[in-house]
N, C-alpha and C positions, 0 to 999 in steps of 0.2 A: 627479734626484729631484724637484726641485722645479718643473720642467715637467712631471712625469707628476700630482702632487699638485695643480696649478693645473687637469690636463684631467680628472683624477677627477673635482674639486669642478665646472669647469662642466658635464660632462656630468649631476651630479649635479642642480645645478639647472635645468637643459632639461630631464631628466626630469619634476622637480615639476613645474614650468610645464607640462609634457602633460599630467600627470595631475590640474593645475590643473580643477577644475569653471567653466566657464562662469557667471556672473551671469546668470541669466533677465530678458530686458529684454520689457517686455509696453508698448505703446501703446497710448495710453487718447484719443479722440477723443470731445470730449464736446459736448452742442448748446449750452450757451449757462447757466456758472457766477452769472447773476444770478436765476435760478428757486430759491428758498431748497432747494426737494427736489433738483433738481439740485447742487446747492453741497453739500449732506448727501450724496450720493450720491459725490461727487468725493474729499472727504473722506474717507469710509470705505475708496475704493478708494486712498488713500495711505497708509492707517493700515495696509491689509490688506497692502500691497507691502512697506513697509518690517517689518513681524513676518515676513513670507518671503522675506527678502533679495534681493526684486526692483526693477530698475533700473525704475520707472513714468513714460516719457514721455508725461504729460498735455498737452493742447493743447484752448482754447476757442475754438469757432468763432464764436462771439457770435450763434447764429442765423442764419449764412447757409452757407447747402449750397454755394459754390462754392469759399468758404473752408474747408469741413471738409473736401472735396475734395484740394484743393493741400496740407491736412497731412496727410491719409494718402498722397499721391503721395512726400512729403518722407517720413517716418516708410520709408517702402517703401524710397528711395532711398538710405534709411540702414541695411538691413540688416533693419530690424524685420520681424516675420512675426506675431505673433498681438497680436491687439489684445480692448479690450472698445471698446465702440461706442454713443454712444448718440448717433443720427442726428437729423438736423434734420428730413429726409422720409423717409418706408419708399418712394418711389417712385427715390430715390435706392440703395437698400441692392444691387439687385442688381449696379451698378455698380463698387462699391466692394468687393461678394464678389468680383466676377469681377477686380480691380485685385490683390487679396489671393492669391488663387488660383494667378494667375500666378506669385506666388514663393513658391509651398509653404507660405502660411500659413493662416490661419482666424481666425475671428470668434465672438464671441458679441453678440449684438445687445440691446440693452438700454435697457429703457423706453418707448424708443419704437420699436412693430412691426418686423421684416421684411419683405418680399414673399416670397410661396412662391416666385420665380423665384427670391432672393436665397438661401434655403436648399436649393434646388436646385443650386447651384453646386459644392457637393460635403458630405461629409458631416464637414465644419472647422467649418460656420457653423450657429448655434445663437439661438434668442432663449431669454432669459431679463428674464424680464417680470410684470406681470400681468395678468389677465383683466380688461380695461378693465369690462365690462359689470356684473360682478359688483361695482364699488362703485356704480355706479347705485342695483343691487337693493338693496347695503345700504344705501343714504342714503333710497329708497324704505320701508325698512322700521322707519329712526329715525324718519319725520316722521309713519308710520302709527302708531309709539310714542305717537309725541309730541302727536297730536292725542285718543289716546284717553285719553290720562291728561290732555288738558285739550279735552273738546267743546263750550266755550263760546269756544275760538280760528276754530270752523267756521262758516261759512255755511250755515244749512239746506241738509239734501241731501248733506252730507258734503262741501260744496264750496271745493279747496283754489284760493287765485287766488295765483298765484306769478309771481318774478321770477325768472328765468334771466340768470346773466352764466356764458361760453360760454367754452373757450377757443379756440385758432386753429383756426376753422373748418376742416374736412374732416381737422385731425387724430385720429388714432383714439382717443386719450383723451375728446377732446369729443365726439367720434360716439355710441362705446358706450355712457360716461356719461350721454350728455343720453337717448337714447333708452331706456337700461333705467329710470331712474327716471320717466321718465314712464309707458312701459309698466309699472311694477312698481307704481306708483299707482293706473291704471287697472284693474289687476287686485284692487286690495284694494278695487273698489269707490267711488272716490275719482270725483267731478267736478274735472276739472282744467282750470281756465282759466289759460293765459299771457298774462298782463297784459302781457308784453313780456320779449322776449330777447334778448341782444344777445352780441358777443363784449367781450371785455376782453383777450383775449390774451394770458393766463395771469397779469395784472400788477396788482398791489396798485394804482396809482396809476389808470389806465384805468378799475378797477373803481369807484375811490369817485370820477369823474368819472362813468359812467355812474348812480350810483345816486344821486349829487345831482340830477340830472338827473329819475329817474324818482322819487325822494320829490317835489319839485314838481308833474309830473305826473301824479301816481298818489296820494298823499295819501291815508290811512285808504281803498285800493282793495285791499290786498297785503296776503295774511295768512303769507308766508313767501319767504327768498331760497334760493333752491339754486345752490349753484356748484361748476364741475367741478376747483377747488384751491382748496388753504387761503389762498393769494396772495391770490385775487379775493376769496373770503371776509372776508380783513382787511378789505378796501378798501373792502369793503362793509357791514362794521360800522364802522368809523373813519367811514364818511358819515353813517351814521345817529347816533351818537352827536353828530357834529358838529351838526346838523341835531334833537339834542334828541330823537328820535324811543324813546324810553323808558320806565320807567316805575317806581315807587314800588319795586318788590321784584322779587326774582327766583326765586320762588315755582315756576315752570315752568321754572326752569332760566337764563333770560337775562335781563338788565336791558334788553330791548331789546322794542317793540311786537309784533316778530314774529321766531321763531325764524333765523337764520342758520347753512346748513351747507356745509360744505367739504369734501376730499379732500388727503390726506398725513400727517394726526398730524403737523406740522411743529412743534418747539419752541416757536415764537412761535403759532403756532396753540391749540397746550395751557395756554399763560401765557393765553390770551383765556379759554379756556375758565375757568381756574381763576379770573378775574373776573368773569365772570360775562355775560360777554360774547357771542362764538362759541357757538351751543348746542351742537354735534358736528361730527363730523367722519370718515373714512376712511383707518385705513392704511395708508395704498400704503409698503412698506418698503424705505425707502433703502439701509439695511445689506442687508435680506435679496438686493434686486435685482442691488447691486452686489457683495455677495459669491456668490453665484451666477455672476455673468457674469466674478468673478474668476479661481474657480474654475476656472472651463471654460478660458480662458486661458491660467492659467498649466499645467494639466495638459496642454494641450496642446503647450506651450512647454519641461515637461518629457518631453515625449513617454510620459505614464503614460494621456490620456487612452485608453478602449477605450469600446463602445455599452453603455451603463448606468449610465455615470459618473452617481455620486450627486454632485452639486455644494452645498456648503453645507447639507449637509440637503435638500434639493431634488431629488426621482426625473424624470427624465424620462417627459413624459405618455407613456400607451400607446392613448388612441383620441383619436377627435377631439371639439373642442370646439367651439364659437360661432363665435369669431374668429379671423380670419385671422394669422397663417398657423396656427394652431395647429387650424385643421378641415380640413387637407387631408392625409390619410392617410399619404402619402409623406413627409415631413419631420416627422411627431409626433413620434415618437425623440430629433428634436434639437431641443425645448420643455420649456422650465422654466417651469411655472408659479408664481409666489412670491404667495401666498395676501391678501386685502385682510383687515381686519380691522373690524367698528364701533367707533368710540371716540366714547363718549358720556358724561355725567355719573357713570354708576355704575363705569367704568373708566379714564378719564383718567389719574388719576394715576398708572397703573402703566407707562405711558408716558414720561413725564416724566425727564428724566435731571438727574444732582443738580449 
């Protein structure tokens, strides 16, 4: 009896053990935890794992694609199949889908582009992202604010003489960015002269090296700084303030001679703002991006994802738009756009977390 009572109870529990659920493990491959948005981004997607009882193996590549490489070969090695991604190069991505692919998993790619080859690789891989260009237009359309409600900041002629700090060249955040607000200037009519541009390289410290540099040679020449993140943007007021470059009140919004704006609503971005410091700046949404591309992941990881998955709030685009990969017809379907926002003096605060 009591050999039959010992096979009962273990057959009992092999049972549960089968019908044990699976922990959802999702792999998160991220460019490079010293970018304050990225660091918010990384964050979010740990807060969002452990409320959905998922196993989150994160890994930082610190900026170099050979190294993000060898940890999704390791990640792969270890059973993983769906990852979120956010890539050091989009020239890289279709490698990595087709690495992915190979053992039945998917991707959603995030922050930084895809290649249409890389969403071509099957219909697993997804960007979830936002439309670089669109905070151009809106940093274009704060400084067109901003000059009207102060035209004694302008040169006759409507003419803006600006500094550019850029970030990693031929990245497609600096691409779109630099070009829509320059196009979106020229379009309101604006004279726009580049006194000088330069990269920083996404990096608070680069940037107030460059812009020491150009207050010496440029001196009462610049009536405004545009930058394509809130990073450079610090770097860029912390120069100018060091360097005295200020003034009595801040009347127009900054205590600083000439407007400074940026890109991310970053925490430490909105603290500048609320001194008076930073004039504005652009939403790019860390939660909203990386819940989005969580989404997709772990739906697919549950095996619930189907074509229409609403992800975080988030519809999948249905025609095409500006930028790649999201204007080429065939892969729209699996495009999440996650919407920029302006943040400026009359909404900052609502930003702000307590």
């Amino acid at each position: 009896m009591k050999k039959l009572l010992v096979l009962v109870l273990a057959l009992a529990v092999l049972a549960g053990m089968g019908f044990a659920q699976a922990k959802p493990v999702i792999g998160a491959l991220i460019r490079n935890l010293d970018e304050q948005f990225v660091a918010d981004y990384a964050a979010n997607l740990k807060s969002l794992a452990a409320k959905a009882g998922v196993e989150l193996k994160l890994l930082d590549s610190r900026s170099d694609q050979a190294t993000q490489l060898d940890q999704l070969n390791t990640l792969l090695t270890q059973g993983v199949k769906y990852f979120v991604i956010v890539p050091n190069q989009t020239e890289a991505t279709e490698q990595m889908a087709k690495a992915i692919a190979a053992k039945g998993g998917g991707a959603a790619f995030s922050n930084i582009q895809p290649s249409v080859a890389a969403l071509k690789v099957s219909k697993n891989f997804f960007l979830a992202s936002s439309p670089e260009s669109v905070a151009g237009t809106i940093q274009a359309d704060i400084i067109d604010n901003y000059f009207k409600k102060n035209p004694g900041k302008l040169a006759p002629g409507k003419t803006i003489n600006a500094l550019f700090l850029l970030g990693q060249l031929g990245h497609p955040a600096q691409k779109y960015r630099t070009e829509a607000v320059k196009a979106g200037l020229i379009a309101k009519g604006y004279k726009l002269n580049v006194i000088a541009e330069d990269t920083a390289n996404w990096k608070p410290d680069e940037a107030q090296q460059k812009m020491d540099a150009w207050i010496a040679a440029y001196n009462g020449k610049f009536n405004i700084v545009i930058t394509n993140n809130d990073g450079m943007a610090l770097g860029a007021v912390e120069s100018l303030l060091t360097a005295k470059y200020t003034k009595a009140d801040a009347a127009d919004g900054t205590i600083l001679k000439v407007p400074v704006l940026g890109v991310d609503a970053t925490q430490v971005a909105l603290k500048s703002m609320s001194e008076n410091k930073l004039y504005a700046t652009v939403l790019q949404s860390a939660k909203g991006q990386s819940g989005t591309a969580f989404a997709l992941a772990l739906a697919m990881a549950n095996g619930t994802y189907k074509p229409g998955f609403v992800a975080d709030g988030i519809k999948p685009e249905t025609k095409p738009g500006a930028e790649a990969p999201a204007n080429d017809a065939s892969v729209i379907g699996q495009c999440y756009l996650v919407p920029f926002e302006a943040v400026t003096k009359d909404n900052y605060k609502s930003y702000m977390t307590k």
